[in-house]
N, C-alpha and C positions, 0 to 999 in steps of 0.2 A: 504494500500500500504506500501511495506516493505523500509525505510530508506536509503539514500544511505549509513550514517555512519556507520548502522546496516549489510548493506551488506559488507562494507568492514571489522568491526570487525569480521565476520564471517569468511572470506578470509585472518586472521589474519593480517589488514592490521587498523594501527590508526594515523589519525592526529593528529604530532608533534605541539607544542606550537607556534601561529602565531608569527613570528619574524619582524617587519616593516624592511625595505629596508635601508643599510647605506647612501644609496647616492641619488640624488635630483630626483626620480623617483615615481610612485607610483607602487606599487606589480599588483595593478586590478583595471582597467576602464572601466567603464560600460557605453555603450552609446545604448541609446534603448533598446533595447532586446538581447544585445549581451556583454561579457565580454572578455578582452583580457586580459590575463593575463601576466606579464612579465617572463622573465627568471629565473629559480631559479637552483639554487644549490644543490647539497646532501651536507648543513648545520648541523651541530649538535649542540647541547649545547657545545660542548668542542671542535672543529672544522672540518674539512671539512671529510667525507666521500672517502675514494679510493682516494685521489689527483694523479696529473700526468698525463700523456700519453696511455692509452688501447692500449695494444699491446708491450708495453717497461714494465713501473713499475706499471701497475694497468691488472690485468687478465680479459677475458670478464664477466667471473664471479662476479668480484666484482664492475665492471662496471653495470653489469645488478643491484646490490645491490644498487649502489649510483645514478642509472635513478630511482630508485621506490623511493628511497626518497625523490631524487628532485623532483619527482612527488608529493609525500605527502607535501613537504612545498610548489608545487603550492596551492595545494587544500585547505591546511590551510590557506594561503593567500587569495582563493576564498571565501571559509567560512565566514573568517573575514569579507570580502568586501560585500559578500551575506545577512548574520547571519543566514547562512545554506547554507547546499548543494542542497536542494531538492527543490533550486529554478532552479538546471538546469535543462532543456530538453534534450539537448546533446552536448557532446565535439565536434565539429566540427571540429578541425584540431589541430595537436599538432607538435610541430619540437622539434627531439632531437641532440642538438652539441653535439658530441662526440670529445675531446679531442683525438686527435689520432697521433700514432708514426708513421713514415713513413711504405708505406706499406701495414699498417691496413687499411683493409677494410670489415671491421663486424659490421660495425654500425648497422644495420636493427637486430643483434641479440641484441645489447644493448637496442636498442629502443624498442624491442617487450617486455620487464620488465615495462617498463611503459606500454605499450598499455594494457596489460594482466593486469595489475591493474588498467587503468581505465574501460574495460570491465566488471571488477568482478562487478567495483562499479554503472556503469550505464546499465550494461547490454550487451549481445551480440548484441544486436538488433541496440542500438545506435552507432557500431562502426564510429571511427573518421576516416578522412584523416591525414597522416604524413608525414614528413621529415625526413630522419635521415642522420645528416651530419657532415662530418667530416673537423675537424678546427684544427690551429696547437695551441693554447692558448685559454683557461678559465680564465674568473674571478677567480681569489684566490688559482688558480693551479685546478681547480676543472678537474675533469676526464667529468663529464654529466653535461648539462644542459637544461633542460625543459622549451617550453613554451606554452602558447594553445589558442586556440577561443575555446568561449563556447556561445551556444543556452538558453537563461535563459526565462523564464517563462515572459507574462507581469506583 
């Protein structure tokens, strides 16, 4: 059976360096058979990805670029919590905030960046349930933020 890392280096897609959480939270809780992950950011080593408002100072384009990130530091976040990915079964439901300027209403194209990358990684088969919604304030000015239930293995 082929890896989901393996899938996503294929789909030119790799998990950034786990970053723990600044504030009193944990990233991933795993109760049972199921992990929820928290909210994350398009973080970088040097800082945030696209900041702002989609639809004012961040284009959907680049919006779409900083949801697959914040999708990548969930998964590294899951990883860490896991010590792998290939203990999930399936994403189960993911919600994406979209920081959004008055107006905007394209979330559902910001959000299909993520969805399209966890697809690559788990497959068509296991598509998720989603939300995508638009908020007027992010954490840290961030433009996306991701979060998910995931189906983990016993």
């Amino acid at each position: 059976m082929d890896s989901v890392k393996s899938k996503m280096a294929r789909a030119g897609f790799v998990l950034p360096k786990y970053t723990p959480p600044a504030y009193a939270y944990q990233s991933v809780t795993v109760h049972k058979d199921v992990a929820y992950v928290s909210g994350h950011v398009p973080k970088t080593d040097t800082g945030d990805l696209h900041p702002g408002k989609v639809g004012a100072e961040v284009s959907v384009e680049d919006a779409r670029a900083a949801a697959e990130l914040a999708t990548l530091n969930a998964l590294a976040s899951l990883d860490n919590a896991l010590g792998g990915l290939d203990r999930v079964v399936q994403i189960l439901k993911i919600v994406v905030f979209v920081a959004s300027a008055p107006g905007f209403n394209g979330q559902p194209k910001v959000a299909d960046a993520a969805s399209a990358l966890l697809n690559e990684a788990f497959g068509e088969e296991n598509r998720h349930a989603r939300s995508a919604v638009g908020v007027a304030e992010l954490p840290r000015n961030s433009s996306v933020e991701v979060e998910m239930v995931v189906a983990l293995k016993s």
